[in-house]
N, C-alpha and C positions, 0 to 999 in steps of 0.2 A: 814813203811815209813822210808826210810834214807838220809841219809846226807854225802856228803863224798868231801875232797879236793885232786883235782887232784894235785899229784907231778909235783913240777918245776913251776906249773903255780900262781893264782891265782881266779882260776875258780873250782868253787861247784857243785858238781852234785847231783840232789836231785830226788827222787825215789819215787813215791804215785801211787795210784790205778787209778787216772785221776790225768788231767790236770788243771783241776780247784786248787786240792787237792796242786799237787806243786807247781803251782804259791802261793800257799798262804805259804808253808814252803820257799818257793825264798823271798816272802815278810818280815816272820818274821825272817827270819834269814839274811837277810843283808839290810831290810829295803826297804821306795819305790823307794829309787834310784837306784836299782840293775838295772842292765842291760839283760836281756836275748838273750844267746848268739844260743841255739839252743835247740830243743826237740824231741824228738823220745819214739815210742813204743817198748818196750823191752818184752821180756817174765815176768819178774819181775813188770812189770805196765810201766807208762809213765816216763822220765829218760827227765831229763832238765836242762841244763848247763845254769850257771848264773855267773855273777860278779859284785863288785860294782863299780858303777861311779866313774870316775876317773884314773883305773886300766885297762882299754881297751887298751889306748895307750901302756901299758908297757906289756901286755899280746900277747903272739907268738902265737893268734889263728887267723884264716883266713880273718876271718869277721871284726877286729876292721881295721879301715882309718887312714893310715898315716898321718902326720900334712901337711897339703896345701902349698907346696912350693910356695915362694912369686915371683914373677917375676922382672926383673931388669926394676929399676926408668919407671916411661913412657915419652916417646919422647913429644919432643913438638906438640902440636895439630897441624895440617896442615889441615885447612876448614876444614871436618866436618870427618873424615876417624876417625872411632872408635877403638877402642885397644878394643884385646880380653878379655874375662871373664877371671881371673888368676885359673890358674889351668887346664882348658878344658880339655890337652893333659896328664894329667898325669893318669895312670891307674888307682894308689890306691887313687887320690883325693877323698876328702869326698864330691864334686859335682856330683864325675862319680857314685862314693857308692849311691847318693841318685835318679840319674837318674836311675838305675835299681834296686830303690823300690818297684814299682811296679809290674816289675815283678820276682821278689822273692816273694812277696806273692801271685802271682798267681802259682808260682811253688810249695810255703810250700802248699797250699790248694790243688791243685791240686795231690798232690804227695799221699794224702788221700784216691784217689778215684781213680786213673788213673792207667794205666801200667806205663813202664818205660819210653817209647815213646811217651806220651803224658806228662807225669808229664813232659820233657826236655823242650817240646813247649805247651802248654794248648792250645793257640791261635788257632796253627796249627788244631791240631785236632778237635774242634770246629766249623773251617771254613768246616775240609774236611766234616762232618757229614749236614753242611749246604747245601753242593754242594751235595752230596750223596741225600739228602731228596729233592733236589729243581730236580733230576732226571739226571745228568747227572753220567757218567759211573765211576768209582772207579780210571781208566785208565787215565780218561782224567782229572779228579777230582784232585788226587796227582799230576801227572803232569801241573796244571797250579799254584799248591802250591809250588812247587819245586824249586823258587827261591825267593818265600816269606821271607821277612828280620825280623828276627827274632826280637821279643818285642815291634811289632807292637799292639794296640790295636785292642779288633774286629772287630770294625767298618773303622778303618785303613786296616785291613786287607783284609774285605769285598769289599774295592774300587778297592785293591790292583785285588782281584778277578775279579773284572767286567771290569778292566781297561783291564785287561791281555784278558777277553774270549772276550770283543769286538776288541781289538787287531787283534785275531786269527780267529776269524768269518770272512768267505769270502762273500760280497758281490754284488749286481748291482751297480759298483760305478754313473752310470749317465743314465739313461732311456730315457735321449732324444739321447744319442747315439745307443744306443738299436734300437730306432725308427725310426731313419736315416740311418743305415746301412740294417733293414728290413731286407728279407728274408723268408726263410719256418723256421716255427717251430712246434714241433712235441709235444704235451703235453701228460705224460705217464703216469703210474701208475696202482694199483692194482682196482678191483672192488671197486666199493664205495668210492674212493677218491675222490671224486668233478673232475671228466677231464671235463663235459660238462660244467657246470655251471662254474667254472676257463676261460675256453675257452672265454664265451661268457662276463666272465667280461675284461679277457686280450682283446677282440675284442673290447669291448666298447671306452676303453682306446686308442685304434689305433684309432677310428673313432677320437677323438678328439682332436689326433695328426694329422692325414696327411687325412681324410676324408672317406668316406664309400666306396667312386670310389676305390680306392687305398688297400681294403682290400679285401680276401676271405677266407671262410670255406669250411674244409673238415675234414670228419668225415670216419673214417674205423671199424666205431663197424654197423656192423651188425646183432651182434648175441640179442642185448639186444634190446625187444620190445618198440618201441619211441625214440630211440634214434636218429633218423635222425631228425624224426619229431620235436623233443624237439629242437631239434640245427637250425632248419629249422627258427620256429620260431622266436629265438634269433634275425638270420640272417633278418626277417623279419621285424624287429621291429628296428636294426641297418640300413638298406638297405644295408645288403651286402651279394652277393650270394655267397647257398652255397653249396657245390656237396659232393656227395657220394663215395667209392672206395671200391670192395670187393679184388685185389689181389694186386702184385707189378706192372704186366702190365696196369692195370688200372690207378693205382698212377702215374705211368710213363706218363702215356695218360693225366691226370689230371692237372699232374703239368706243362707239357710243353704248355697246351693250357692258361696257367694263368702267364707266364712269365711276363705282360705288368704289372701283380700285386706288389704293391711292400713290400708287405707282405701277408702268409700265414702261418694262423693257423689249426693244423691238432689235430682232437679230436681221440685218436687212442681210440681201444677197451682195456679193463680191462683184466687183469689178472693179476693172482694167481703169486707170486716172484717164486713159488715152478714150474710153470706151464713150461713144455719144451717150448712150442708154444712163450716164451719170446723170445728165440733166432731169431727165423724164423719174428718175429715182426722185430727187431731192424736190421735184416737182410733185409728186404724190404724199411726200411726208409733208410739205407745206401748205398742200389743199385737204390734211385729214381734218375732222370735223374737233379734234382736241389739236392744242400747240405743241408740237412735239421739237423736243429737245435735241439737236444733232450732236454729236460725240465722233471724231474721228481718232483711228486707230493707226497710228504709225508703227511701221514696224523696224525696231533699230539695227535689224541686219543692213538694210535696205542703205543704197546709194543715197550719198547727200540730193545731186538733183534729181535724183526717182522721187522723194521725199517732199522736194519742192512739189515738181510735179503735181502731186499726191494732194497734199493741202492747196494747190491754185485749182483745180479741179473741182473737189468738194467742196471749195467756199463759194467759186464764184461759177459753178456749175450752174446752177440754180436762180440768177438772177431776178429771174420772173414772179422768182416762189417767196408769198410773204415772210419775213421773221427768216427768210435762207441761211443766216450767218449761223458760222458754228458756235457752238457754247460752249466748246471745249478740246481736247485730244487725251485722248490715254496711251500709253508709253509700252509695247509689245513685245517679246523677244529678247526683253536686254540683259537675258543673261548668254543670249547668243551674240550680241554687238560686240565688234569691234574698236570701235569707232564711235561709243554715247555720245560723244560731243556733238554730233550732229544733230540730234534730238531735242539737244536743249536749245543748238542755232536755231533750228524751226521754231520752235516754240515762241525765243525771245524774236526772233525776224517779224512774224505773225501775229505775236502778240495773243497766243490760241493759251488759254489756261491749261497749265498738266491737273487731270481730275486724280490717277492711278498711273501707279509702274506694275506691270505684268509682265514675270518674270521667269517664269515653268509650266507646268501642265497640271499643278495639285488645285485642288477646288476646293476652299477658296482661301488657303494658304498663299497661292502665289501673286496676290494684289496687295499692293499697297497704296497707302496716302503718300505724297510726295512730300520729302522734306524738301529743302531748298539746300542745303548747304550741304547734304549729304546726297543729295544726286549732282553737287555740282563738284565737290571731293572724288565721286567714285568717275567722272570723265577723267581724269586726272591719275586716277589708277589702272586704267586700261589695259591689257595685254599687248595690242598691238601699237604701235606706232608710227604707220606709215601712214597721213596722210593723203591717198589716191586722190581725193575727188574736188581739192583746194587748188592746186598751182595751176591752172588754168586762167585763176582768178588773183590771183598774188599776183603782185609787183614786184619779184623776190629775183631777179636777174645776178643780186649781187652770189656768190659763194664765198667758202673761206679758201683760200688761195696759200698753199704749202707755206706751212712756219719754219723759221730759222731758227732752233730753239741755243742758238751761241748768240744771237742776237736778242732772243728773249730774256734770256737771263741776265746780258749787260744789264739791259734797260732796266731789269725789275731791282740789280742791282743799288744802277744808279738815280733810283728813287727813293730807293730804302736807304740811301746812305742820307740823301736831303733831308728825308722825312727825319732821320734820326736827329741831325744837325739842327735842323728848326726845333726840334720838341725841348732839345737843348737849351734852344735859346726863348722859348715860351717858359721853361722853366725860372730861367733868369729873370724874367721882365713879371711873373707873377708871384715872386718871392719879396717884392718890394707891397704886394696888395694883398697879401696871407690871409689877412684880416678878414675880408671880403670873402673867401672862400671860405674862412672857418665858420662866416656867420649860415652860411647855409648849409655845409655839413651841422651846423648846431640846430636849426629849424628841422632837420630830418631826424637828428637824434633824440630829439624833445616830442617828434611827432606821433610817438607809439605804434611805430610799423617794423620793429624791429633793426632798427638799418645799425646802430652799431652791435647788433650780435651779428649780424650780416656781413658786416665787415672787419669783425674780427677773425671768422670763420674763412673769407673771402683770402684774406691773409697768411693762411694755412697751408690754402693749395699746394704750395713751396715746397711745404715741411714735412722732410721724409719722415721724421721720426714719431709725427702724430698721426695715429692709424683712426681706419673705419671705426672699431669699437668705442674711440673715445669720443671723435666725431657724434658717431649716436647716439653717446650717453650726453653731450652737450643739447643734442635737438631735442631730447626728452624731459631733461632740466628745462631748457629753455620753455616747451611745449606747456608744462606742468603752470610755471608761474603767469603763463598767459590764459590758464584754463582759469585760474583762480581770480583772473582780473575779468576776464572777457565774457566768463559764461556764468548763469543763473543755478538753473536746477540739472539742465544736461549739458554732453560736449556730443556733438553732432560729426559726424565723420562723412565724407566721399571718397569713392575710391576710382579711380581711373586708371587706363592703360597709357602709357608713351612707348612707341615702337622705336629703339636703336638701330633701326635697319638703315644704312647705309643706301646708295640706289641699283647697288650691284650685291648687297647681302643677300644670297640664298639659303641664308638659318637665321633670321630675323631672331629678334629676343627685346622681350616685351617688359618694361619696367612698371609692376604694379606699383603707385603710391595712393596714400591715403592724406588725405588734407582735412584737418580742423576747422569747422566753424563756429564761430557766437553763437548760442541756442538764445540772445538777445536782439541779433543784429542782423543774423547768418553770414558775415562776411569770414573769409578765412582767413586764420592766425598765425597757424602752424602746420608743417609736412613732417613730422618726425617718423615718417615706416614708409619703407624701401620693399620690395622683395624685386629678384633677378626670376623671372621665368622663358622658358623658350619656349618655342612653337607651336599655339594650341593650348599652353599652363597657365595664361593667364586669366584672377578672376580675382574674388572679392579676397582683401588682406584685412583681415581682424585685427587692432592694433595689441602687441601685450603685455602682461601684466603690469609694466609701467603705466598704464592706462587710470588704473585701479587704484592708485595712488592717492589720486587728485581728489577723492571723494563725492567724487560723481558720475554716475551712470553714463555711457558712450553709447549714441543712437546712430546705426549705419543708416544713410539713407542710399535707397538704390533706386534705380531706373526700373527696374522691373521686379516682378514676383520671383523668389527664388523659390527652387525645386522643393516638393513634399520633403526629402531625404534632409534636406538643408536647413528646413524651417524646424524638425524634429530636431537636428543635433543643435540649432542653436537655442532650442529650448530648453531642451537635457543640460546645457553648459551656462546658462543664463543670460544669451545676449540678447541683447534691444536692437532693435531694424524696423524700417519703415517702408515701406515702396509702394510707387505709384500703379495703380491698375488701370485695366478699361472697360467702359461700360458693357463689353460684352462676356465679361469673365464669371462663368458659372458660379454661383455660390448658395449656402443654405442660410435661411436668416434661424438662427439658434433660438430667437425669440419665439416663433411662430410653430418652426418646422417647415415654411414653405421654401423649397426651391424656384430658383429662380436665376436672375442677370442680377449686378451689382444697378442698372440704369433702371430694374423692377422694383429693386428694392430702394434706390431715391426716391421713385414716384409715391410710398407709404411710409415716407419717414418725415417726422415733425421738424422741422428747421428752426433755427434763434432765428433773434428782433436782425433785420437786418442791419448792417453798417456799412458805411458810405466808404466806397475804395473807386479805383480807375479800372479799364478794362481798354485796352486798345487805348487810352489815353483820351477817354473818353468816362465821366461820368457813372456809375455803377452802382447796385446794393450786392453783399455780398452774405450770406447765413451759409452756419453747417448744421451738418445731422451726422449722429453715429449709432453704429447698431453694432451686435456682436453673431460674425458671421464665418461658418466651414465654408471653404474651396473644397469643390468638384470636379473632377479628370474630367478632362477637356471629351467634347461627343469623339465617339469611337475610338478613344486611347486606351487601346488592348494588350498593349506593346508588352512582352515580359518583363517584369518589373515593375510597372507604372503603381505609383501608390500615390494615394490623396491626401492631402493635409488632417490630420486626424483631430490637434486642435485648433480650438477656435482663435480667431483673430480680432481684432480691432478693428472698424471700416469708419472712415472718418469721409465725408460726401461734401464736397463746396459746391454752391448754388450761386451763380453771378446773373443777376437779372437786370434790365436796362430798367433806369429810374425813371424814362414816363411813361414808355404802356408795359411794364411788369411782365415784359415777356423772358424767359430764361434764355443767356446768351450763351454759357460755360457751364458746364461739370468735371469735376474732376475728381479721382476716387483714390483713397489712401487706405493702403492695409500691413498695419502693422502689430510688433508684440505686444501682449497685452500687460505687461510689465510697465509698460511709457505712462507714467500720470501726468502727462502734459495735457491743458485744454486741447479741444477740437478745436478749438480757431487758431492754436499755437502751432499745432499740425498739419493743420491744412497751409501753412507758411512754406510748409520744407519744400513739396516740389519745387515750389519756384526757387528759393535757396539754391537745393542743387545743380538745378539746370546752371545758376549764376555763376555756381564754382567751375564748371567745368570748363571754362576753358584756360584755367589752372594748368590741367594738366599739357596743354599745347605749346602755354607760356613755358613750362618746364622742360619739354623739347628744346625750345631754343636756349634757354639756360645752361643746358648741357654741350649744346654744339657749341655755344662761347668758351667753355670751360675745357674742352673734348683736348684731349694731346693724342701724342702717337703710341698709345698702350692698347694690349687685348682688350676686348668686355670685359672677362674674368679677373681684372688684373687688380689688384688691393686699392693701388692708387687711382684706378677708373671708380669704383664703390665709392670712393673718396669725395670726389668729384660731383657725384650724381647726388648726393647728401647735401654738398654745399650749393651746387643748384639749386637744390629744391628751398632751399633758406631763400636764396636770394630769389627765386621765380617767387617766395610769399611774400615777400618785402617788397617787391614790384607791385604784387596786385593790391595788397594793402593800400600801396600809396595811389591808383589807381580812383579808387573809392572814394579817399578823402576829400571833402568836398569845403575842408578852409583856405582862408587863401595863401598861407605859407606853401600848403599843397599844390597850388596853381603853379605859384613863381616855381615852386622845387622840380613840377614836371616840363617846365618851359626850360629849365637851363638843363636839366637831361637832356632833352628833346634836341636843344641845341649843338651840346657835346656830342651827340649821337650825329649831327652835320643833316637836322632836320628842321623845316620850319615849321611854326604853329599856327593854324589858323584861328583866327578869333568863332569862342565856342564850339570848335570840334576837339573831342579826346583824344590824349596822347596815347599810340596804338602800346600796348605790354611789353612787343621787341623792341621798340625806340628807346623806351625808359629801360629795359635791360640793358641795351647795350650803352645809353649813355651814364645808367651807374656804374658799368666794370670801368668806365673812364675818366670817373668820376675820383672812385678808389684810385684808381692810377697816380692821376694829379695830386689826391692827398697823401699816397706816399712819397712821389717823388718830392713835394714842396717838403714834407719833412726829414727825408731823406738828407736835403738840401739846407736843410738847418733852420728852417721857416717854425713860428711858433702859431702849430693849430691847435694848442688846445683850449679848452671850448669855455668861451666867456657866461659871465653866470647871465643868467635869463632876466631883462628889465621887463617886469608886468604894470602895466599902469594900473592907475584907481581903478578904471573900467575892468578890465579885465579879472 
C-alpha cells in the first residue's frame, strides 16, 4: 500500500489492494474531511485521489466548482414576476455540479460493468434492452432512442419512449368516418389468422352503425371445408346476406349485383406470404369492377420476420394490381402474444394504419378501436420477456461483466460524501442571494396553486407525531376553501386508480383517489380522498360528508356508464354523476316511447344556434341536443341477475360540424342524473375536462415514489405519505396550466433544479416540475435553516396591474 503527492497540486494518491483498503489510508491520512476526488483500478490495485477540505477551490483538478458568481442587485418586484435562481447559467456553478450528481454516479457505477457505450449513457442502454425484450426490432428500438435527452431518468426516459412509439404508430383516427364513406373491403392474411371470425365481428359492428339492410358478405375460400358455412352462419344470426365467389369473373358478377350495398366485406381465402398464388389473389381484388379496400391481418403470436414476411408479400405482392397498397392492418390474437411489441414495430416500420385489435373468439365483443397509448402501455406489460427474434440484428456484443459490489459501494460512497460537501458549500454561496430565492418562492405563493399549503404539508413528512387523520382533515379544510373560490354552482369530481405494485409485487394494491375540478375552468384544485384497495377492489370513491359542507352539489364524472344496481343506489342516496356513452348503447326515448341507439336518437333531436369552437385545431360549429332517455340490457344479456336502469336519465348529445360544407365531424353522448341543472352546453364540457385530468393520477404515481421510504403499504406513516403526494401531484398540475408569465419563469427554474433543459415552447413534462419542487423545498429550508431571511416581501403591483 502507498501513498504519494502529486506535483504542483495538492492531491494524494493512495494505492491498496481494494477500495475499502484506501478509503481508510484516505481517512487516516488526512482525516474524515478529505474529499475524494476520483478512483480507478490500476494493475498495482485500486489507485484513489484525495484532498483535504478546504483545498478543492485552490486545486486545478476538473472536478472542484468555481465560487458562485453573485448576480447584480435585484430589480424592484413588479406583481408577482420572480428573478431567477443566481447562478443557473453558469457552467462551472456548484448548482449545475450538483444537478448532474446523479448522473455521475450512474456513470462511476456503471463504468464497472458496461462497455464504453453504455458507461457515456447507462440510461440509454437500459431503455434500448427494455425495448429489445418488450419485442420490438433493434432497428426501430435505437431509432426511437436517437434523440433521447441525455440524463434523463428511467422512468423519464420510459415516457420519453412511449410518448415517441405512440407519436409514430399510424392509426384509424375516426371509425365513424370509415363507416360513412363505406365501401368493399377485402380482409387478408395468412392461414389461421382469424379472416372469418374478424370478418364477422367487423360486420357486427357495421350492423350497428348503418343496419343489416345496408351490409353484405362474401367469402372467396373455397378451398377450406366450412368455410362458407361458418360465415353463412355469422350472416345468419346478423341478417345480412351472404354470397360466395370461386374466380375474378365471379367477383365481378358479385360485386356489381350489390352496388345498392353500402358496405362489403370480403373473407378472402388464407395463404402462405411464401405462396405464388398471393399475387394472383391481390390481382383479382384489384381488377374487381368496385375498388376494393385491402385490410391485412397480422397475427401477434407470430415471429417478428414471419410478420415482415407477411406484410412485404401482401403489399408488394400485387404490383401490377391498380390501387395494390394496403389501407390498413388489424391486430389478431393478442391476447395470445407474447411479444406485442412486434406489432406495433410492423405497424410503425410500414407505416400500415392499426384499423382493430382482436383479441378472443366473442362476436363482436372482442374488437376494438385502437387507442395509441394504451396498446403502446400494454407492449410494456407483457408476460414474457425474452426477446428471441431481435439479437440478430442488435449491436449488443457488449454484456454486464461480474460486479465487485466492495468496489461499488466505495464509489457510491465517495460520491455521496462530495455530493454532500458541495451542497454544503452551494448553501453557503446562496445565503448571500436569499433574496433572489425568496422572490420566487413568493411568485408561487401569490400564484393560487396552493404551493404554501404544499409545502407546509411537505414539511410534515418528518413528523412522527402528526398522523393520517390530521393530514386529512387538513386536505379537506384546504379542499372546502378552494371549492368556495374555484367553483360556481357544482364541484366536479374524477376518480382514478395508481397501482403501488413494485415490479416484483405479486399482491399489487391499488390506490383509488378522487381529484377536484372547477365546474368554471375544469382544471383540478384539490385531491382530498384516498382509499387503500387490493387486487380487483378498486373502483369509484364517493368523497364524504365533508363534501356536503361546501354547499354545493359534487358531480362524479366517469369514463363509462355504471351498472343498473349503481345508478339505483346512487339514486336512493342522492348523488350526481355524469358519464360519457356510445353511439351504440341501447336506449328508450321517454318522450316518444321509441327504442332505439343513442346515434338514432341524435339524428331526431333539435340542436342550438351553433357556436364557433376548434376541432383537431382546425375551425368548427359546435350545438347540443337533450332528451330524457331509459338504458336497455345490452342484446342477449340473460345472465342471472342482469337488471336495467329502471329510471330515466339525462342524455346531453354534442354535434361538431365542419364550418364550410356543414358536414358532421364529432358526436359525443353524455348520460347523467337528472338532479344536474347545469346547461347542456356546460355538460357537454365535462368529457373533455376529465380526459384532461387524468393524467393526475400518473403524476401522482411519481409523487409517491419521490416520497416512498422503507415502510409496509399498510404502514400509518406510508397513508401519510400518499396524502401529501397527492397535495403536491395537484400543486404540480395546477402550476402546469398556468398560462402567466411568473408561471413560465417558475417552471423553467424547476425544470432547472430538476438538472433539465427547456426548450423554447415546449411544456415542462409533470415529473420534472415534481421533482424539481421537492428541491426546491429542500433549498428553502436549508437557506433558512442556515439563518437566511425568506420571508416573503410584500407584493409591488404597478398602476397597470
Amino acid at each position: 500500500m502507498t501513498t504519494h503527492l502529486t506535483p504542483g497540486t495538492q492531491n494524494y494518491r493512495f494505492t491498496a489492494p481494494s477500495s475499502r483498503e484506501a478509503l481508510r489510508l484516505v481517512r487516516e491520512a488526512l482525516g474524515p474531511d478529505a474529499i475524494v476526488l476520483s478512483n480507478r483500478v490500476t494493475a498495482d490495485g485500486v489507485e484513489v485521489v484525495a484532498t483535504m477540505d478546504g483545498l478543492v477551490a485552490r486545486d486545478a483538478a476538473p472536478v472542484a466548482p468555481l465560487p458562485v458568481p453573485l448576480p447584480p442587485p435585484a430589480l424592484p418586484l413588479q406583481a408577482v414576476a420572480p428573478l431567477p435562481l443566481p447562478a443557473l447559467d453558469d457552467g462551472n456553478s456548484l448548482l449545475r455540479e450538483i444537478h448532474s450528481m446523479r448522473g455521475m454516479i450512474e456513470e462511476q457505477l456503471a463504468g464497472m460493468a458496461w462497455n464504453e457505450h453504455q458507461r457515456r449513457d447507462p440510461v440509454r442502454g437500459h431503455l434500448l434492452r427494455t425495448l429489445l425484450g418488450a419485442g420490438f426490432s433493434a432497428r426501430l428500438a435505437k431509432d426511437i432512442l436517437e434523440d433521447l435527452p441525455t440524463g434523463l431518468s428511467h422512468a423519464c426516459g420510459m415516457d420519453h419512449a412511449r410518448a415517441e412509439l405512440a407519436r409514430r404508430l399510424p392509426v384509424l383516427e375516426d371509425e365513424n368516418t370509415l363507416m360513412d364513406e363505406g365501401g368493399v373491403y377485402a380482409l387478408m392474411g395468412p392461414t389461421g389468422v382469424g379472416k372469418t371470425t374478424t370478418t364477422a365481428k367487423l360486420a357486427a359492428r357495421c350492423v350497428l352503425h348503418f343496419g343489416a339492410d345496408k351490409l353484405a358478405l362474401v367469402t372467396t375460400d373455397s378451398y377450406r371445408i366450412g368455410a362458407y358455412e361458418q360465415l353463412r352462419i355469422y350472416g345468419q344470426i346478423l341478417g345480412v346476406s351472404v354470397h360466395a365467389v370461386k374466380d375474378a369473373a365471379d367477383l365481378a358478377h358479385v360485386l356489381a349485383g350489390l352496388r345498392d350495398k353500402h358496405m362489403v366485406l370480403i373473407d378472402t381465402v388464407g395463404m402462405s406470404q411464401r405462396d405464388r398464388a398471393v399475387s394472383d389473389q391481390i390481382a383479382m381484388l384489384g381488377g374487381a369492377s368496385r375498388p376494393v379496400k385491402r385490410l391485412l391481418l397480422l397475427n401477434a403470436s407470430s415471429h417478428g420476420d414471419t410478420l415482415n414476411e407477411v406484410v412485404e408479400a401482401y403489399r408488394h405482392g400485387g404490383k401490377s394490381a391498380k390501387g395494390s397498397d394496403l389501407a390498413g392492418c388489424i391486430f389478431t390474437k393478442v391476447d395470445e402474444a407474447t411479444h406485442p411489441g412486434v406489432l406495433v414495430d410492423m405497424a410503425i416500420r410500414h407505416q400500415l394504419p392499426v384499423h382493430y385489435i382482436s383479441s378472443g373468439q366473442k362476436v363482436p365483443e372482442h374488437l376494438m378501436l385502437v387507442d395509441r397509448l394504451a396498446l403502446v402501455d400494454s407492449v410494456f406489460h407483457a408476460k414474457s420477456r425474452s426477446a428471441l427474434f431481435v439479437p440478430g440484428e442488435a449491436d449488443l456484443d457488449e454484456r454486464p461483466a461480474p460486479l465487485s459490489n466492495e468496489a461499488e459501494v466505495a464509489a457510491a460512497e465517495a460520491v455521496n460524501e462530495r455530493l454532500r460537501t458541495q451542497c454544503q458549500q452551494l448553501i453557503r454561496a446562496l445565503t448571500h442571494n436569499a433574496q433572489e430565492l425568496a422572490s420566487n418562492a413568493s411568485a408561487l405563493a401569490h400564484g393560487q396553486i396552493g404551493f404554501e399549503e404544499t409545502r407546509a404539508l411537505w414539511r410534515k413528512l418528518g413528523d412522527a407525531k402528526l398522523g393520517e387523520q390530521a393530514i386529512s382533515q387538513t386536505l379537506h379544510s384546504q379542499a372546502l376553501t378552494d371549492i368556495y373560490a374555484d367553483c360556481s354552482d357544482y364541484v366536479l369530481a374524477v376518480t382514478g386508480d395508481t397501482s403501488l405494485a413494485g415490479e416484483d409485487d405479486a399482491d399489487p394494491r391499488v390506490l383509488t383517489s378522487t381529484v377536484l375540478l372547477s365546474d368554471r375552468t375544469g382544471r383540478p384544485f384539490a385531491a382530498p380522498q384516498q382509499i387503500l384497495a387490493g387486487p380487483g377492489q378498486a373502483g369509484i370513491s364517493l368523497p364524504g360528508d365533508w363534501a356536503q359542507k361546501s354547499g354545493k352539489p359534487l358531480v362524479h364524472l366517469l369514463a363509462r356508464l355504471p351498472g343498473a344496481a349503481l345508478i339505483e343506489q346512487w339514486r336512493s342516496s342522492g348523488n350526481q354523476w355524469a358519464a360519457s356513452a356510445t353511439a351504440a348503447l341501447r336506449i328508450l326515448d321517454t318522450g316518444n316511447g321509441t327504442p332505439g341507439t343513442l346515434a338514432k336518437l341524435a339524428a331526431g333531436l333539435t340542436f342550438s344556434a351553433p357556436q364557433a369552437t376548434t376541432y383537431r385545431r382546425k375551425p368548427a360549429w359546435v350545438s347540443v341536443a337533450e332528451a330524457q332517455v331509459v338504458v336497455r340490457p345490452p342484446v342477449g344479456d340473460d345472465a342471472p341477475g342482469a337488471q336495467a336502469v329502471v329510471s330515466s336519465l339525462r342524455c346531453v348529445v354534442r354535434r361538431i360540424v365542419d364550418v364550410d360544407s356543414g358536414k358532421p365531424l364529432a358526436h359525443s353522448y353524455m348520460l347523467a342524473s337528472n338532479g344536474i341543472q347545469a346547461t347542456a352546453l356546460q355538460v357537454a364540457k365535462w368529457p373533455g375536462w376529465r380526459i384532461a385530468a387524468e393524467p393526475y393520477f400518473k403524476l401522482l404515481k411519481q409523487g409517491i415514489g419521490q416520497l416512498a421510504s422503507d415502510v409496509q403499504p399498510d404502514d400509518a406513516t406510508m397513508r401519510k405519505q400518499w396524502l401529501i403526494a397527492g397535495q403536491v401531484s395537484t400543486t404540480v398540475f395546477r402550476l402546469q396550466y398556468v398560462q402567466d408569465a411568473w408561471a413560465d419563469a417558475a417552471r423553467k427554474v424547476l425544470a432547472r433544479l430538476a438538472g433539465r433543459s427547456v426548450r423554447p415552447g415546449r411544456p415542462v413534462p409533470g415529473p420534472v416540475l415534481l421533482e424539481g419542487l421537492s428541491k426546491f423545498f429542500v433549498l428553502l429550508d436549508a437557506l433558512e435553516s442556515d439563518g437566511a431571511d425568506l420571508s416573503p416581501q410584500p407584493r409591488r403591483v404597478t398602476a397597470q396591474a
